[in-house]
C-alpha positions in Angstrom: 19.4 23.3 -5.5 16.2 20.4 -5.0 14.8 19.4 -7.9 11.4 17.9 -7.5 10.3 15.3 -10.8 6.8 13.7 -11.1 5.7 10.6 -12.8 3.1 8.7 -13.4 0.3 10.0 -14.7 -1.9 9.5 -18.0 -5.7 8.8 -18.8 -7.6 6.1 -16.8 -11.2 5.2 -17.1 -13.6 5.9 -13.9 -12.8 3.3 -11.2 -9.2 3.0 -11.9 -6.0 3.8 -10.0 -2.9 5.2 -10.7 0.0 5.7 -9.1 2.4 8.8 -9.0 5.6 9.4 -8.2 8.2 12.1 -7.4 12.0 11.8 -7.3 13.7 14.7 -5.4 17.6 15.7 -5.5 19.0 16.7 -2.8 20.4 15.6 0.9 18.0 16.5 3.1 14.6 14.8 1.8 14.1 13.1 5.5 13.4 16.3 6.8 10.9 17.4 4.5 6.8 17.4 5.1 6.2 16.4 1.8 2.8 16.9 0.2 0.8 16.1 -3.1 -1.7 18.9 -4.7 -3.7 19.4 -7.5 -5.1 21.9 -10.0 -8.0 21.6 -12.2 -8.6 24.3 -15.1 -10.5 27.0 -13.4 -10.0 25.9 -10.1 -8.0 26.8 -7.3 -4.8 24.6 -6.4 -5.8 22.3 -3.3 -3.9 19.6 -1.2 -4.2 16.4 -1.8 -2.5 14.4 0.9 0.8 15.8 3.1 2.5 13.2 4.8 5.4 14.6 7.4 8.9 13.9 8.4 7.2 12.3 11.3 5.0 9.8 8.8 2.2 11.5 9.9 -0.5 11.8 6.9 -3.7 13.9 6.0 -5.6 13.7 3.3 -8.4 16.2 1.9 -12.3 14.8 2.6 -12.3 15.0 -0.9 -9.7 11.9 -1.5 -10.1 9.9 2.0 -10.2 6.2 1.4 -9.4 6.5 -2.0 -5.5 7.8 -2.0 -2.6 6.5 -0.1 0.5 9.0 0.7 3.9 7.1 1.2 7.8 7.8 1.6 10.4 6.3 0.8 13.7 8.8 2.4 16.7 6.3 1.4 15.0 6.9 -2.5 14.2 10.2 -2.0 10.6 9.7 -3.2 7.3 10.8 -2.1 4.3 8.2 -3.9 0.7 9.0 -4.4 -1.9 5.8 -4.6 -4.8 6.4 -6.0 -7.9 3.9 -6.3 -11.7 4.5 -7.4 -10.5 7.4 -9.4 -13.2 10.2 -10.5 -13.4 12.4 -13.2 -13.3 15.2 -10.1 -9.8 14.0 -9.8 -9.0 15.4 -13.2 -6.1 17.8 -12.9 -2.3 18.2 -12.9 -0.8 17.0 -9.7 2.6 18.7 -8.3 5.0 17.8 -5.4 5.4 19.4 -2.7 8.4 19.5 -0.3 8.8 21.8 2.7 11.7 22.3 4.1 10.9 24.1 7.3 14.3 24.3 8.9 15.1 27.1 5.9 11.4 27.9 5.6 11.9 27.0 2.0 8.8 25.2 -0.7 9.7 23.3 -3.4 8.0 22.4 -6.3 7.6 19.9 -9.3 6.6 20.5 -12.2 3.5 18.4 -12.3 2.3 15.2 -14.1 -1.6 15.3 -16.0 -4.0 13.0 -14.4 -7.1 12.7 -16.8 -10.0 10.7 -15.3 -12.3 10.2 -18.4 -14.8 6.7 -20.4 
């Protein structure tokens, strides 16, 4: 039914930025919180940033200052910014969309970031 589809990602050097991007399908992406998380090998899956139907954002402590959440609902994409990147930033990053008016998640994929001189 929603189909969630990162880009974006690939190897930058310490200091860098990148910039994902997911594309969803569907009608109802304005009423989505939408989020962005991330998994490192061995580690636990974690939020990133969320941003809501609302606009609001949060962000881990982890990322503040660094990464920027945006919409974009006529495009039906959710963006990721990300400046002064770390090697602790390392990991596959998926999309998140909640649809809380079904009580439904939906995920991407994911897209590699790789943080490495």
């Amino acid at each position: 039914q929603v189909q969630l589809v990162e880009s974006g990602g690939g190897l930058v050097q310490p200091g860098g930025s990148l910039r994902l991007s997911c594309a969803a399908s569907g009608s109802n992406f304005g009423r989505y919180a939408l989020g962005w998380y991330r998994q490192a090998p061995g580690k636990q899956r974690g939020l990133v940033a969320s941003i809501t139907s609302g606009y609001n954002t949060n962000y881990a402590d982890s990322v503040k200052g660094r990464f920027t959440i945006s919409r974009d609902n006529a495009k039906n994409t959710v963006s990721l910014q990300m400046n002064s990147l770390k090697p602790e930033d390392t990991a596959v990053y998926y999309c998140n969309g909640n649809d809380e008016y079904y009580g439904v998640n939906y995920w991407g994929k994911g897209t590699l970031v790789t943080v490495s001189s």
